[in-house]
C-alpha positions in Angstrom: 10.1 -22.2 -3.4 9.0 -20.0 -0.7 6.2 -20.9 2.3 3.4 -18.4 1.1 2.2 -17.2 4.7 -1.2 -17.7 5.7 -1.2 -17.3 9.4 1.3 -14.5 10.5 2.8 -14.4 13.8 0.1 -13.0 16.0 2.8 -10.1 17.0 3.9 -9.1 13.6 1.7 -7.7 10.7 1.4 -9.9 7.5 4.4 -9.0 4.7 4.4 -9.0 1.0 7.6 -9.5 -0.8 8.2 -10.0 -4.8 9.8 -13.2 -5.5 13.0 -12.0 -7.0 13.3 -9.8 -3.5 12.3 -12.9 -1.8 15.6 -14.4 -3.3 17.8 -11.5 -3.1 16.7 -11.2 0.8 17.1 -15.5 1.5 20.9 -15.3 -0.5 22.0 -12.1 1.8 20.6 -13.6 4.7 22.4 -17.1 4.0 25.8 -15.3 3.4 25.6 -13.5 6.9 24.6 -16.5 9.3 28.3 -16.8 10.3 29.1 -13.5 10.8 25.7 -12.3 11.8 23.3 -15.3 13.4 20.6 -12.8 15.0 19.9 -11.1 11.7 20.3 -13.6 9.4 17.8 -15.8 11.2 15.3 -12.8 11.6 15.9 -11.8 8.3 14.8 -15.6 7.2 11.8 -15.3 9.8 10.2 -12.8 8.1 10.7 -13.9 4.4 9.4 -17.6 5.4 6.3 -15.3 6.9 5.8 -13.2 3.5 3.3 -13.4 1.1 5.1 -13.9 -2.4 4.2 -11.8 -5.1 4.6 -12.4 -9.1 7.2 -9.8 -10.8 5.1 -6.6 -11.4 1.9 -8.1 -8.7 3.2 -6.5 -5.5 1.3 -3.8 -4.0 2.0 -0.5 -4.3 2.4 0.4 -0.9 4.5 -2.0 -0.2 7.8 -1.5 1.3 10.6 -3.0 -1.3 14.4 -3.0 -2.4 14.6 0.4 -4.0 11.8 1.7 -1.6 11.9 5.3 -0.6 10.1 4.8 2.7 9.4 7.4 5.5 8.5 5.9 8.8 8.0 6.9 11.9 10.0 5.2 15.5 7.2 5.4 17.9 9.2 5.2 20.9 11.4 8.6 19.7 8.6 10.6 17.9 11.1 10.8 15.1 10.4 10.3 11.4 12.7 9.3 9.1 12.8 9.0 5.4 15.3 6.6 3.9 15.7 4.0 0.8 15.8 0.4 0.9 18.7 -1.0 -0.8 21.4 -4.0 -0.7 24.2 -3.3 1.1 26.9 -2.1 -1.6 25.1 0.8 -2.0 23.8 1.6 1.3 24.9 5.1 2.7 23.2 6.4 5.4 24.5 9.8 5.0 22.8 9.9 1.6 19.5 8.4 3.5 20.2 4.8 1.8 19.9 1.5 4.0 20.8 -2.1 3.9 18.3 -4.3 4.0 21.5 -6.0 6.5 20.7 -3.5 8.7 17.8 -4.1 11.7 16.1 -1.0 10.2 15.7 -2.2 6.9 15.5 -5.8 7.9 12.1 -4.4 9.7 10.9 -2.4 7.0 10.5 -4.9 4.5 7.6 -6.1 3.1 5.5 -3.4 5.4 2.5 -1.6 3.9 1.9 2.3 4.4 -0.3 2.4 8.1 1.5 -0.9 10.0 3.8 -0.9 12.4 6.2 -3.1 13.6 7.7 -4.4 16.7 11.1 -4.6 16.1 14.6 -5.3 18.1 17.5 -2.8 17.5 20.7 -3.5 17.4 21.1 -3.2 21.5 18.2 -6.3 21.7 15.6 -3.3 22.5 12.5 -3.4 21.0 11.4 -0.3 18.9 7.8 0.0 17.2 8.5 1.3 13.4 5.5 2.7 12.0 5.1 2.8 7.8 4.0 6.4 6.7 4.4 6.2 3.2 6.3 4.5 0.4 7.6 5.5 -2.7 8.9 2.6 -5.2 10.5 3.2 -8.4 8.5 2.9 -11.5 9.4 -0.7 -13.3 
């Protein structure tokens, strides 16, 4: 069962997951740790932060699998609109990312208005900011 976050890291803003994207998220994290150590284990830090949500109970603001999600990279000034999805049907050409990707490992379980201090790829941070989120009805 998942630790239901009460104090968040004093850096990062609280999350909200649902649980059946709180086990989706811990499975693909687990499966990476050989290959991908860094982003499994940050992918684990913020789900073990995460307030879980019942089935249908999560917010609607909240960033999700199947999110649309336009954000904003601080640093750059440029905006970005893209949907949140598992990695076999990521394409970034068709504006879909992996939640395996530092992007979308940042994104999730944001809420439109926060902002997140994030490392790319390169171990620079970059300050995401949530503008708005669209999840599909169901």
């Amino acid at each position: 069962m998942p630790n239901h976050a009460t104090n968040p890291s004093p850096e990062k803003p609280a999350i909200h997951l649902s649980e059946e994207d709180y086990d989706i998220i811990a499975n693909l994290a687990l499966s990476i740790e050989r290959r991908s150590p860094d982003l499994s284990g940050l992918l684990l830090e913020e789900i073990d932060r995460a307030e879980i949500h019942a089935a249908g109970e999560l917010p609607g603001d909240v960033v999700a699998l199947g999110s649309e999600v336009e954000f904003l990279d601080v640093e750059s000034g440029a905006t970005r609109r893209v949907r949140l999805v598992l990695p076999v049907d990521a394409d970034i050409e068709d504006g879909r990312i992996s939640i395996l990707t530092s992007v979308g490992a940042g994104l999730i379980g944001l809420r439109t208005g926060q902002s997140i201090d994030w490392p790319t790829p390169n171990g620079m941070p970059r300050v995401l900011r949530i503008l708005r989120v669209e999840r599909p009805a169901g």
